[in-house]
C-alpha positions in Angstrom: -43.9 -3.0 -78.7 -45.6 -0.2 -77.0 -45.3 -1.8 -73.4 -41.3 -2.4 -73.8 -40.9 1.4 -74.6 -43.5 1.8 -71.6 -41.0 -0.5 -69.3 -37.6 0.6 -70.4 -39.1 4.4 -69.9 -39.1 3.4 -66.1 -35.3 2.6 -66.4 -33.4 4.4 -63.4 -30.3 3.9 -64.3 -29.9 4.6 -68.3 -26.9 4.1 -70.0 -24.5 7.0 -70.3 -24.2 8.6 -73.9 -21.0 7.5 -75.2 -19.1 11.1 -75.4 -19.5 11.2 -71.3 -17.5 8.0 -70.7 -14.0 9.3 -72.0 -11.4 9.7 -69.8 -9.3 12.5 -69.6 -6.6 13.4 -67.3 -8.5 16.4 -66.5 -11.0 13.8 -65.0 -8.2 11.7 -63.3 -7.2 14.9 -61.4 -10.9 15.5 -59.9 -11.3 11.7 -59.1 -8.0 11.9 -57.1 -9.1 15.0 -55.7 -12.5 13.9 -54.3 -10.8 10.3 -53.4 -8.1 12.6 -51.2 -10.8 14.3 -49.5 -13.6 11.6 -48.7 -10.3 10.0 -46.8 -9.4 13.0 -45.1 -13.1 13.5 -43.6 -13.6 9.5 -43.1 -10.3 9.4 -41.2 -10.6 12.9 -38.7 -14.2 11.6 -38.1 -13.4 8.5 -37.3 -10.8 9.9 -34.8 -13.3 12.3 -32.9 -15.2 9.2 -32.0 -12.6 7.4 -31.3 -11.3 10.3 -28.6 -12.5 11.0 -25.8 -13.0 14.0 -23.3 -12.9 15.2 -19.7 -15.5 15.8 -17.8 -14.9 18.0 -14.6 -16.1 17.6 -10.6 -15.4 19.4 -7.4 -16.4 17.5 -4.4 -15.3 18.1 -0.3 -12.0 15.9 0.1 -13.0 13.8 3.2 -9.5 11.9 2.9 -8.0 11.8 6.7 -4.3 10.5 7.7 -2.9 10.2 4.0 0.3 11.7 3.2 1.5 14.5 0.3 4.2 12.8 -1.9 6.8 15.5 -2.9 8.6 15.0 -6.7 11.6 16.7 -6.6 14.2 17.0 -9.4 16.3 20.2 -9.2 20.0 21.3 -10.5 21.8 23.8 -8.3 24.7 24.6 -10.9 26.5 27.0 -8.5 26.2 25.4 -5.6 28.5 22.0 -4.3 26.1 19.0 -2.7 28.0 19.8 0.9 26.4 22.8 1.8 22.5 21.7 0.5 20.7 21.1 2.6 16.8 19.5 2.3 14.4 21.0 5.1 10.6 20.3 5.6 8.1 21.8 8.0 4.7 21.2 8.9 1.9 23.7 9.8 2.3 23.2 13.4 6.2 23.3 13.1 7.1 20.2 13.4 10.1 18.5 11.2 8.8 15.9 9.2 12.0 13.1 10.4 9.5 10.3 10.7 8.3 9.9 7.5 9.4 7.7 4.6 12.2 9.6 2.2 14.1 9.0 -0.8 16.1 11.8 -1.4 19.6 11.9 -3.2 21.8 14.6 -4.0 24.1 14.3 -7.0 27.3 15.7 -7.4 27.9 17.4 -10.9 30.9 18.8 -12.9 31.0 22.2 -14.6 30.3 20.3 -17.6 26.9 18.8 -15.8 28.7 14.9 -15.3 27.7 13.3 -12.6 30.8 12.7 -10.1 29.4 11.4 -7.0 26.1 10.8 -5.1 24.9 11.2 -1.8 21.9 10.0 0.1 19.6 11.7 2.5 17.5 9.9 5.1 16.9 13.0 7.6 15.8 15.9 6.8 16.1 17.8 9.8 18.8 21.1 9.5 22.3 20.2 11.0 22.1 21.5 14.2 24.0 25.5 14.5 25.5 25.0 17.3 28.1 21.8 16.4 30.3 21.6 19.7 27.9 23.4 21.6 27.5 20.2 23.6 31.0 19.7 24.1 31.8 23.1 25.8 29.0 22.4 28.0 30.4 19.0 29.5 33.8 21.7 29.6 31.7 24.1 31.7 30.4 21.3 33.5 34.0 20.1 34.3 35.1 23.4 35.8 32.8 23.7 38.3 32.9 20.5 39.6 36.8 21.0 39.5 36.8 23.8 41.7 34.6 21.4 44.4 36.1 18.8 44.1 40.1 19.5 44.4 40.8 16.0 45.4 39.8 14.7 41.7 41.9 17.2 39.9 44.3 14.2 38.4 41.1 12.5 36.8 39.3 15.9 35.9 42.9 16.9 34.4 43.0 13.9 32.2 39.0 14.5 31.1 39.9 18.4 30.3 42.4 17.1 27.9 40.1 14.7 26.0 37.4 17.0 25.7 40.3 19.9 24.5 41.7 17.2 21.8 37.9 16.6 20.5 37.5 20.6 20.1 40.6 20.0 18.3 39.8 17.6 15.9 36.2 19.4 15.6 38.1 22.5 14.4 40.5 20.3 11.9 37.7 18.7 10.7 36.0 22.0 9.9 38.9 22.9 8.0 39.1 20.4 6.1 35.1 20.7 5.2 35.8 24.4 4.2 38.8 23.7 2.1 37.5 20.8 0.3 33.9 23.3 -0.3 36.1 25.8 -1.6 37.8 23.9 -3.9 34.6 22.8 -5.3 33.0 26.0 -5.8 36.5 27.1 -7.4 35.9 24.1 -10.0 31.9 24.9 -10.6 30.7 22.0 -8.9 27.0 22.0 -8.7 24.4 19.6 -7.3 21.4 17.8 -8.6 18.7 16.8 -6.0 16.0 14.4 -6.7 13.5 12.0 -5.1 10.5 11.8 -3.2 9.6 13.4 -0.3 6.6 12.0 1.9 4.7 14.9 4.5 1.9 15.2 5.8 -1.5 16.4 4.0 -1.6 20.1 5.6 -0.5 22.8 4.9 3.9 23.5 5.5 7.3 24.4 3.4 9.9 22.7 2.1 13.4 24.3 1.3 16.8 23.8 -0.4 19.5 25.5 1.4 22.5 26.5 3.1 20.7 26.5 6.2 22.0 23.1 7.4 25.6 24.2 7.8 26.9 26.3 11.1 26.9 29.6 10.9 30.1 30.5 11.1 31.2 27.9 9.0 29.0 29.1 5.7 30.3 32.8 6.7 34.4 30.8 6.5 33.2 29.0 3.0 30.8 32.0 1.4 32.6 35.1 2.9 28.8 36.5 3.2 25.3 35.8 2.3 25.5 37.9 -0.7 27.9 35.8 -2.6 25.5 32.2 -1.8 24.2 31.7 -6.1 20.8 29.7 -5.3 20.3 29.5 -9.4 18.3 26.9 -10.0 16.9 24.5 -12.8 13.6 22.7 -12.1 13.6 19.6 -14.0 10.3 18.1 -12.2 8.1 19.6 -9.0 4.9 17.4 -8.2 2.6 15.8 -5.8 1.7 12.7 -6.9 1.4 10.6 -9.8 0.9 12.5 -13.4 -1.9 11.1 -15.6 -2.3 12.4 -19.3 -2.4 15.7 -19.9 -1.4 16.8 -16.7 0.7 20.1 -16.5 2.9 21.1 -13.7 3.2 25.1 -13.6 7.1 24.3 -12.4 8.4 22.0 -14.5 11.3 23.9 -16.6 11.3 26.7 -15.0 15.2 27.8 -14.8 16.5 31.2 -12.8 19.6 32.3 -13.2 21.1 34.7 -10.6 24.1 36.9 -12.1 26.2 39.3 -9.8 23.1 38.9 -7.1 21.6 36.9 -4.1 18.6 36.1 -2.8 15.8 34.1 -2.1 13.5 32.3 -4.6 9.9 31.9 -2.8 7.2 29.6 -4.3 3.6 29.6 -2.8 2.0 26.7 -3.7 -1.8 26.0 -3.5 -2.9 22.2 -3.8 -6.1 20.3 -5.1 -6.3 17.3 -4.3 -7.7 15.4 -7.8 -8.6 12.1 -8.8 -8.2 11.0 -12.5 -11.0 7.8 -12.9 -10.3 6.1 -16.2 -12.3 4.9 -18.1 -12.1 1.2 -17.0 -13.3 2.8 -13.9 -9.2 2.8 -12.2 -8.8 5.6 -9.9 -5.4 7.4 -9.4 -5.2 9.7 -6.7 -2.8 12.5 -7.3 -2.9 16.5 -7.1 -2.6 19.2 -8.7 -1.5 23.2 -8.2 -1.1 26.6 -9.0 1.7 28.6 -8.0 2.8 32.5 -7.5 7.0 33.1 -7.1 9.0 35.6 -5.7 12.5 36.8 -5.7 14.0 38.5 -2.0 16.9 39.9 -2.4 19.4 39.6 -0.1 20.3 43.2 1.6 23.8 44.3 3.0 22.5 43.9 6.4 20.2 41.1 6.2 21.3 38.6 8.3 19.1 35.5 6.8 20.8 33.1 4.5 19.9 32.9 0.6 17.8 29.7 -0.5 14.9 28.3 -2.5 11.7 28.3 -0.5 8.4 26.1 -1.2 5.8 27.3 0.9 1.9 24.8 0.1 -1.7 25.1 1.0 -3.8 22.5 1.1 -7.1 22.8 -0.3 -10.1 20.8 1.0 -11.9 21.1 -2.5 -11.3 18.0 -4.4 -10.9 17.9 -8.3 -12.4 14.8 -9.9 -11.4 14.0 -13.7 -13.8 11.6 -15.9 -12.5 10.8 -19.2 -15.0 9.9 -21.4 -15.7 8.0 -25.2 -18.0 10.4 -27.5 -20.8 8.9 -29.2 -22.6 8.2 -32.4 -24.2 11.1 -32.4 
């Protein structure tokens, strides 16, 4: 009998005195409790390991001959799609007509509906100087009229083609001016969106009036002052967005009440790679941007707009995403 008590004496886990396994609801609350909260902590830790983070490089971008995709999405509420224009410019001043774009312009109601769409495949300014070409080929016809006298029945009949073109020129103009008018009388505004391809230095994009003849934006706006360049930016960026990315631009609305001017955005570009972590690689870029607002002045003799001016950095941005570990 002595060694039993010796043996159960040894006994880790001894059996619980009777008045310590009643329940009570007082019990039942803490067991709930402590269940709720062992879940809690199971469940956020198993979700930090699960998550992963980003790990951040700067390298020399060595990338030659690429281009710069431009994400535009942009509402122009005061403004009708005939007198946008879309302009971009290279460092060196060259227009950038050769490169792939997809640009459309969409008309919109006061009330925002889309009404009618328009695509743009050149992005070059309309020339302001329309029929510029056609009073040369009159001056042209003058002076070889007055040396050659013996041709004046053939020259007679060319001075009244060329005067019936001007004609139709000025009828045509018009009929653009009316029909702007009108528009601008029923709120029409314009949406632009698409992608726009340029080269990988450094230049300026911007959405205008600058595309229509001079005289013909002073017939339509009666001034520079009363051009309303409010804008909505929906979406501005270069190149693909991976998670988490944030574009400085996107939302950004200016509304322009009783005033003109110009809205100027200075731009500065990284280019960045995001490498996932099955080792894909998306080249895109990011940016940082400063704005300004010019006001237009009595005398100025420039034409409202929205101005995107870009540098382009040679630093590189690399992005690693990666899984956290045991430990």
């Amino acid at each position: 009998m002595g060694l039993k008590q010796a043996i159960k004496k040894l006994d880790a886990f001894p059996r619980a005195e009777e008045h310590l396994l009643q329940k009570t609801q007082s019990g039942a609350i803490v067991s709930i409790f402590g269940l709720v909260i062992m879940a809690t902590l199971f469940l956020h830790e198993l979700r930090y390991y699960l998550s992963t983070y980003r790990v951040h490089q700067m390298s020399v971008d060595l990338k030659r001959g690429e281009t710069l995709p431009i994400h535009i999405n942009m509402t122009f509420p005061s403004l009708p799609c005939d007198v946008l224009s879309v302009d971009a410019i290279d460092m060196s001043g060259k227009h950038e007509v050769d490169l792939d774009t997809n640009i459309w312009k969409l008309r919109l109601s006061s009330n925002g509906h889309i009404i009618g769409t328009e695509y743009l495949s050149d992005l070059v300014e309309k020339g302001h100087s329309h029929g510029h070409g056609d009073h040369k080929d009159h001056h042209s016809h003058n002076v070889h009229h007055g040396d050659h006298k013996h041709e004046h029945g053939d020259h007679k009949d060319e001075h009244e083609d060329i005067k019936s073109h001007l004609q139709t020129y000025d009828e045509e103009t018009e009929k653009m001016v009316k029909k702007v008018k009108q528009a601008i009388a029923n709120g029409e505004g314009c949406r632009v969106y698409g992608v726009l391809d340029v080269q990988r230095v450094a230049g300026n994009f911007h959405i205008s009036v600058h595309g229509l003849n001079i005289f013909v934006a002073q017939m339509i706006f009666e001034g520079s002052n009363n051009v309303n360049v409010s804008h909505m930016i929906h979406d501005l960026s270069f190149g693909p967005k991976y998670p988490g990315i944030h574009n400085p631009l996107d939302g950004t609305v200016r509304i322009l009440r009783g005033a003109s001017g110009t809205f100027k955005y200075y731009i500065k570009i990284v280019p960045t790679e995001y490498r996932y972590i099955s080792k894909e690689v998306l080249p895109t870029n990011q940016f940082s941007v400063t704005e300004y607002f010019s006001p237009m002045n009595e005398f100025d003799r420039t034409w409202p707009g929205m101005l995107d001016r870009w540098m382009y950095r040679i630093i590189e941005g690399v992005m690693k995403p990666r899984k956290r570990g045991m430990f």
